[in-house]
N, C-alpha and C positions, 0 to 999 in steps of 0.2 A: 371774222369770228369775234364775239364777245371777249371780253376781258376773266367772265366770271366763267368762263368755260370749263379751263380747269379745275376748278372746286365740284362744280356737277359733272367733269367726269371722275375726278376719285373717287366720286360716291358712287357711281352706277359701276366704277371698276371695284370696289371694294365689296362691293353685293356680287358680284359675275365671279372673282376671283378666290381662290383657299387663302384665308388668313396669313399662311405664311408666306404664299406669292407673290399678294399684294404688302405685306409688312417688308421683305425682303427687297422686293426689286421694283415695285411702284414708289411709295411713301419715299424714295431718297429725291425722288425724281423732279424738277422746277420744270415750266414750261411759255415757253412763246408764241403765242398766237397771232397771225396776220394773214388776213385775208382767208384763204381758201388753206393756207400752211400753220403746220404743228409743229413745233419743234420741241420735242421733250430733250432736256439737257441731264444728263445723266453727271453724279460728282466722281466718275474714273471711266478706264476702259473697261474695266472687267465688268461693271454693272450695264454701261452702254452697249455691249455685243452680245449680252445674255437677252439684252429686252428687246435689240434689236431681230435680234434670232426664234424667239419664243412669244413673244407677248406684242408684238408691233401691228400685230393683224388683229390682236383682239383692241387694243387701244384705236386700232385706226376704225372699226365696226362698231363702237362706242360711240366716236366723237361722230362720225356721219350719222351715226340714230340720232345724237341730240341737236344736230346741225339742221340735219336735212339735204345737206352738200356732201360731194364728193370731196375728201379729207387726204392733202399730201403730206405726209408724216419723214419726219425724219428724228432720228438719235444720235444726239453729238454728246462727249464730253466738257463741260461748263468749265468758263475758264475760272482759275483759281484765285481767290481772294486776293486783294494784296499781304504781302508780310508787315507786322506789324510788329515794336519793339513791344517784347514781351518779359516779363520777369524771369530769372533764371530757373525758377522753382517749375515756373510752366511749359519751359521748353520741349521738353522730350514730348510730353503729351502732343504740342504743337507739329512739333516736326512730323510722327507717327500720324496725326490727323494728315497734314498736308501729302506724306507718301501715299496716300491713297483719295486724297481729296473728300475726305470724310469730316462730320462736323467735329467740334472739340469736344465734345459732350460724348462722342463717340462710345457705347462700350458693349463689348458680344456678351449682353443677356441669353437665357433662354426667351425663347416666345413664349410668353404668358398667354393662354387662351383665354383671353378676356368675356370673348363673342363667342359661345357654345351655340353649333347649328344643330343639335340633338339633341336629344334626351330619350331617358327610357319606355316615358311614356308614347313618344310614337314611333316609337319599333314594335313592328307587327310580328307577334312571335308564332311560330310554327313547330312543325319537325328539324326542319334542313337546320335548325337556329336557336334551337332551346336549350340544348347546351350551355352555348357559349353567351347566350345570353342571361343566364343564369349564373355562370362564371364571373362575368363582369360586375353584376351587382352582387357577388356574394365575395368579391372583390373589396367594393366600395362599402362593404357592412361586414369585411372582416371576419366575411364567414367561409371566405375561401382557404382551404387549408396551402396557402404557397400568396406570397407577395407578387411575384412574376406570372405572367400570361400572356401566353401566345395564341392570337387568332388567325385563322389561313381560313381563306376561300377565292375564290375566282373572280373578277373583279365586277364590282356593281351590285354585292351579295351582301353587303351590310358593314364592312371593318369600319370606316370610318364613321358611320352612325353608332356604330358601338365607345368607338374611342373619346368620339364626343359626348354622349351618355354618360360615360363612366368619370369623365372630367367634369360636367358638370355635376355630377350626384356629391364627385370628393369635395368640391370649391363649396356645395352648399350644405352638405352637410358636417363640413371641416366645423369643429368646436375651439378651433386655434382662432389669431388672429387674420394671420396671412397664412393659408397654406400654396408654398410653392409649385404651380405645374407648369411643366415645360412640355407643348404638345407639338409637335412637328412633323414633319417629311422626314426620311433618310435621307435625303439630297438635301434639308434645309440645315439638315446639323452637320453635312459636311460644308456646306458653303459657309454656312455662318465659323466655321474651324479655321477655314483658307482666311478668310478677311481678316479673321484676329490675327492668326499669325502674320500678315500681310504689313496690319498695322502693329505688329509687334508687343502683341497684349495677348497670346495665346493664352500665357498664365493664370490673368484672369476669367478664359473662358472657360478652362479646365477647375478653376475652382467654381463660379456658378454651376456649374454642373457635377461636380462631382459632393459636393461642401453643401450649397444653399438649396439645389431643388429635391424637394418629396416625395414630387412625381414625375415620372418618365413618360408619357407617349408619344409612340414612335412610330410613323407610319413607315408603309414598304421598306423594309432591314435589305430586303436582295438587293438595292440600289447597292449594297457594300460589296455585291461582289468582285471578285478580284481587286479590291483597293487595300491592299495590305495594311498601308499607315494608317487609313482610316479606320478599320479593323481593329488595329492596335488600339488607337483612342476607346473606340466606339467599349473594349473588353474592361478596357483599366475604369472607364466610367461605369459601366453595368454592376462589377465587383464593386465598385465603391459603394452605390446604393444599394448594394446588396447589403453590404457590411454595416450598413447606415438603419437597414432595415425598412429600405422606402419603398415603395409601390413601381410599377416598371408593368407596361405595357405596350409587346409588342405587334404590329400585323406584318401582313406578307401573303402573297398571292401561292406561295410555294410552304411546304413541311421543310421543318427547320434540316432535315436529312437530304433534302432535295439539292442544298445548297453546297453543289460541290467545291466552289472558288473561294468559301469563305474558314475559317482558321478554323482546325476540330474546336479547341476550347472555346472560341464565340459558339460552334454551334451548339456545345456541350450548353453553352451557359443558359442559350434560347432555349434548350429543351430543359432545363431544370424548375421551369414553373409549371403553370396548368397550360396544357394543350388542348385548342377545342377547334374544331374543324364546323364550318359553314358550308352547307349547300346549296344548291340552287331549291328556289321554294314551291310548294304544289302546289294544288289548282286552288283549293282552298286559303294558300294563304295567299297568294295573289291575289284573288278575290278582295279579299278583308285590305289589303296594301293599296287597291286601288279605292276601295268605300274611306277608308282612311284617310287618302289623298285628297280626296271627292271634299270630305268633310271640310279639310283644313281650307279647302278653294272655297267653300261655300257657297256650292252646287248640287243640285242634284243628280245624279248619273241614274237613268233608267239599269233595273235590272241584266235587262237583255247585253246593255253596253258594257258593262263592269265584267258579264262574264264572257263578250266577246274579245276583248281587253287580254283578259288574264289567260285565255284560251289559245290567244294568240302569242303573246310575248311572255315565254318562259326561264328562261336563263338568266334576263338581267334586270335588276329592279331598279336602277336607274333608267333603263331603257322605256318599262313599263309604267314610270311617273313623269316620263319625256312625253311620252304619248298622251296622258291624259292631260299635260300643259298643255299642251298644244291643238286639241281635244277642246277645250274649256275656253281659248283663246280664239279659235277660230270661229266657237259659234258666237261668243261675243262681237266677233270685228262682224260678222254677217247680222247680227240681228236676230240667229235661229236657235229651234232648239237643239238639246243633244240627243240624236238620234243614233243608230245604227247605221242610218246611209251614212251620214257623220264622221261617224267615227271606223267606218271602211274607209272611207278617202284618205283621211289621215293615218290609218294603218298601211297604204301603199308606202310610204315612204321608211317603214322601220321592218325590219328582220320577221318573216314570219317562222315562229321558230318551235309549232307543233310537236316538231319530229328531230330528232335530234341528226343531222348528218355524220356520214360515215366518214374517215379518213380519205376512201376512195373521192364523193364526192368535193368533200374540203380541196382537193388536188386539183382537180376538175375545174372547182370554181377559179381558186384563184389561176391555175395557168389561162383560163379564158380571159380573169380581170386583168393580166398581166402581159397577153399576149404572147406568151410561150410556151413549151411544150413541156411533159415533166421528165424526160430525161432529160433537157436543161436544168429541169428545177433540184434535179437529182446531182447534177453535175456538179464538177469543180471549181465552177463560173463565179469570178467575185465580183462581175458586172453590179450596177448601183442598183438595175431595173430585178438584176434576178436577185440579189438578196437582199431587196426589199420583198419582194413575190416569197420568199421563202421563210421571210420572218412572221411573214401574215398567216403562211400556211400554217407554220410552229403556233403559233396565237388563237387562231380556229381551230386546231385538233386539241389543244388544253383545253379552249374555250367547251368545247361540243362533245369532244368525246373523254373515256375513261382511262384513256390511254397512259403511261407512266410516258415523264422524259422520255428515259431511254427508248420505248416502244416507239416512240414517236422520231427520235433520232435515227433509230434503225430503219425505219418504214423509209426516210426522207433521206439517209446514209449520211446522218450526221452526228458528231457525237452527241453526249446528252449534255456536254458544259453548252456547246453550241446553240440545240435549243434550247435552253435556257436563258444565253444571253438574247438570240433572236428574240424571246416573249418580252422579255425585262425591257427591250429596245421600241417594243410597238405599245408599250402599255406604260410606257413614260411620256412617247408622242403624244398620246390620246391622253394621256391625262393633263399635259399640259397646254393641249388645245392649241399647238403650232399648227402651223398650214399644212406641215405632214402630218401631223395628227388628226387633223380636219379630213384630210383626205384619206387615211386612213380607216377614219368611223363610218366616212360614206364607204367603201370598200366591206369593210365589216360587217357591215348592215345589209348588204344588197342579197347578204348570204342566206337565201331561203330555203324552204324544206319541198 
C-alpha cells in the first residue's frame, strides 16, 4: 500500500460518514500501512473496540475501493508517548491526557457543525412535512412562538435534513460574531460525557454546554432511554439553555409520551416546545423528491421513471434517493440511457413498497427470514436468532403499519418498553452501518408488498 493511503481514506471516510462519527471515532485515529495490511492505531481501548466493533467493515470497504486489493484490517491501541519532565503548572493536564492516551490539547467541546449537509432550500415540502417544516424556519426567524422543538417521524422522513437546515439558516444568518452550535447524536453527547469525565474534565464539558453553546441539536433523545445519569445531565443542560434563552432542537423516531424509560420531567421538558410530527410523503411529493434529486445529479430522468420511482418506493426517502444513485450510476458505468427497463432492474433490489403490509404479513415475513415459527416468535425465547427475528418484527410493524407500541407489544406479547427498546436496537444498527446493520437493511428491504 501507498504511504499516502491514509489521507485519501479520511477523505472518502469523511464524505461516507456523520460528521460526528467521523470527528468522534475516525479523526483520533494514526495508521500503518504494509503491504496488503492496515493497521489503524487507536489512542485507548475504549475508542479501539468501538471502531473495531462498528466502523471496521466500513474502513476496511474504503480502503479496498481505493486499493483495488483485498485489505487486512486490524485495531490496536498506539503505544504511549514517552513521559517527558514537565512543568508543575502542566501536570494534571498531562497526567489526565495520558489516562486515556488522549492528545494534551485534549478538550470535550461540543461539535461545532462546521459542514451543514442541508439546507431548506432542498427539502421538498409536502403535506406529510409542512408543518414542521415551517416550524423550523419560523424557528430560525424567530417567528416561532417557543425556542424548543421537537420533530418525530419514522426514519428516513426528513429530521436530519431539517436539523441541518435549521443549523445552517442560524450560523448564516447569525448578525453575532460567532454564534455557538453544537449539533450531534444522543449517543455522541453521551460519549463525548464518559471521555471527559474519564479524562477528568467533566467540568469543563458541562460548562461548554450549558454556559457557551446557543444552540442545541440533538439527534435521536430515545438513545437516553433507561440511562438515568445521562438523563440527569441531558435535564440540568436543557433548563440551563432554557434559562439562557437559547434555541434547543430536538428529533426522535418516537412522541415524547412514547418514552416510557425516560424521567417524566425530561419528558415534561421535550414536550414544552413546539411539536411537529413528519409523515411518510405522497405520490406527489416523491415525484418532486426524485426531479429534485435528478436536478442535483445533473441528469435527466424521463417522465415515465421519476413516476415509476416514486410509485414504487413509499415509506422512505432515503431509500428512494438510494435508488435513483444508483439508478444514475449504473447507466453511467454501462454507457446507456435511463430507461424504465433501467430502472426495473435496479428497483429489484429495494423494498417494493405499494401497499402497505399488514402485521399478519410483517410476522410472516420475518419468521420465513429467520427461519422460525411465530409461537417461537411469541415465545419466551432469549435465543440471539429469535430476538433479533423479533426486534425486526417490532421495527416493520412501526415502520408499515399505524399501530401504537403497545398494539404492537400485545399483538407479539411483549411489553411496550420492550418494543421500544427492540426498535431503538435495529435503528441504531442500521444507522450505524455495522455488519449487523448491513445485514439488517438487506432483511428490511427484501420486505415487499
Amino acid at each position: 500500500m501507498n504511504a499516502d493511503l491514509w489521507p485519501k481514506l479520511l477523505l472518502m471516510l469523511e464524505n461516507r460518514l456523520e460528521q460526528g462519527l467521523f470527528t468522534l471515532w475516525i479523526r483520533p485515529l494514526t495508521a500503518c500501512c504494509e503491504g496488503n495490511s492496515l493497521e489503524l492505531q487507536a489512542p485507548n481501548e475504549f475508542v479501539a473496540s468501538w471502531v473495531r466493533e462498528r466502523l471496521s467493515d466500513v474502513v476496511r470497504e474504503a480502503a479496498q475501493e481505493l486499493t483495488g486489493k483485498r485489505v487486512e484490517l486490524t485495531v490496536v491501541v498506539r503505544k504511549p508517548a514517552p513521559v517527558v519532565e514537565t512543568a508543575p503548572a502542566a501536570m494534571p493536564q498531562l497526567k489526565a491526557a495520558q489516562a486515556l492516551a488522549l492528545p494534551l490539547d485534549y478538550q470535550p467541546r461540543p461539535i461545532a457543525a462546521a459542514r451543514w449537509r442541508f439546507s431548506f432550500d432542498d427539502f421538498v415540502v409536502g403535506p406529510c412535512n409542512e408543518l414542521a417544516c415551517a416550524a423550523s424556519k419560523g424557528l430560525c426567524n424567530d417567528a416561532l412562538a417557543a425556542d424548543h422543538l421537537f420533530l418525530s417521524a419514522g426514519p428516513g422522513l426528513g429530521k436530519t435534513h431539517l436539523l441541518h437546515a435549521i443549523g445552517r439558516q442560524l450560523a448564516t444568518r447569525s448578525n453575532r460574531s460567532r454564534l455557538s452550535i453544537a449539533c450531534l447524536s444522543a449517543e455522541e453527547f453521551a460519549t463525548r460525557l464518559v471521555l471527559a469525565i474519564k479524562a477528568r474534565d467533566a467540568a469543563r464539558f458541562k460548562t461548554e454546554f450549558r454556559e457557551s453553546v446557543d444552540v442545541l441539536l440533538l439527534e435521536d433523545i430515545h438513545f437516553f432511554q433507561g440511562k438515568g445519569k445521562l438523563q440527569d445531565e441531558l435535564l440540568v443542560t436543557l433548563k440551563a439553555l432554557q434559562a439562557r434563552g437559547c434555541k434547543v432542537v430536538l428529533t426522535s423516531s418516537f412522541l415524547p409520551r412514547e418514552l416510557d424509560q425516560i424521567d417524566p420531567q425530561l419528558v415534561s421538558c421535550f414536550a414544552s416546545g413546539f411539536l411537529a410530527l413528519m409523515d411518510a410523503p405522497d405520490f406527489a411529493t416523491r415525484e418532486e423528491i426524485v426531479r429534485r434529486k435528478a436536478r442535483s445529479l445533473q441528469v435527466q430522468v424521463p417522465d415515465d421513471v421519476t413516476g415509476l420511482l416514486a410509485e414504487r418506493l413509499t415509506t422512505d426517502i432515503r431509500q428512494l434517493e438510494s435508488c435513483l444513485n444508483n439508478l444514475v450510476l449504473k447507466a453511467r458505468l454501462l454507457g446507456q440511457q435511463i430507461t424504465t427497463e433501467l430502472a426495473w432492474q435496479v428497483l429489484e433490489n429495494y423494498a417494493a413498497q405499494a401497499t402497505s403490509p399488514d402485521l399478519e404479513r410483517i410476522v410472516s415475513f420475518v419468521c420465513k427470514c429467520y427461519g422460525i415459527d411465530e409461537p417461537e416468535l411469541k415465545s419466551k425465547s432469549r435465543s440471539q436468532q429469535t430476538v433479533l427475528a423479533r426486534n425486526t418484527a417490532f421495527y416493520l410493524c412501526r415502520k408499515h403499519t399505524a399501530l401504537s407500541l403497545a398494539a404492537i407489544g400485545e399483538r407479539l406479547c411483549r411489553k411496550h418498553s420492550t418494543v421500544l427498546k427492540g426498535i431503538i436496537n435495529v435503528e441504531r444498527e442500521i444507522n450505524h452501518q455495522t455488519p449487523l446493520g448491513r445485514q439488517l437493511s438487506s432483511t428490511v428491504g427484501r420486505l415487499s408488498s
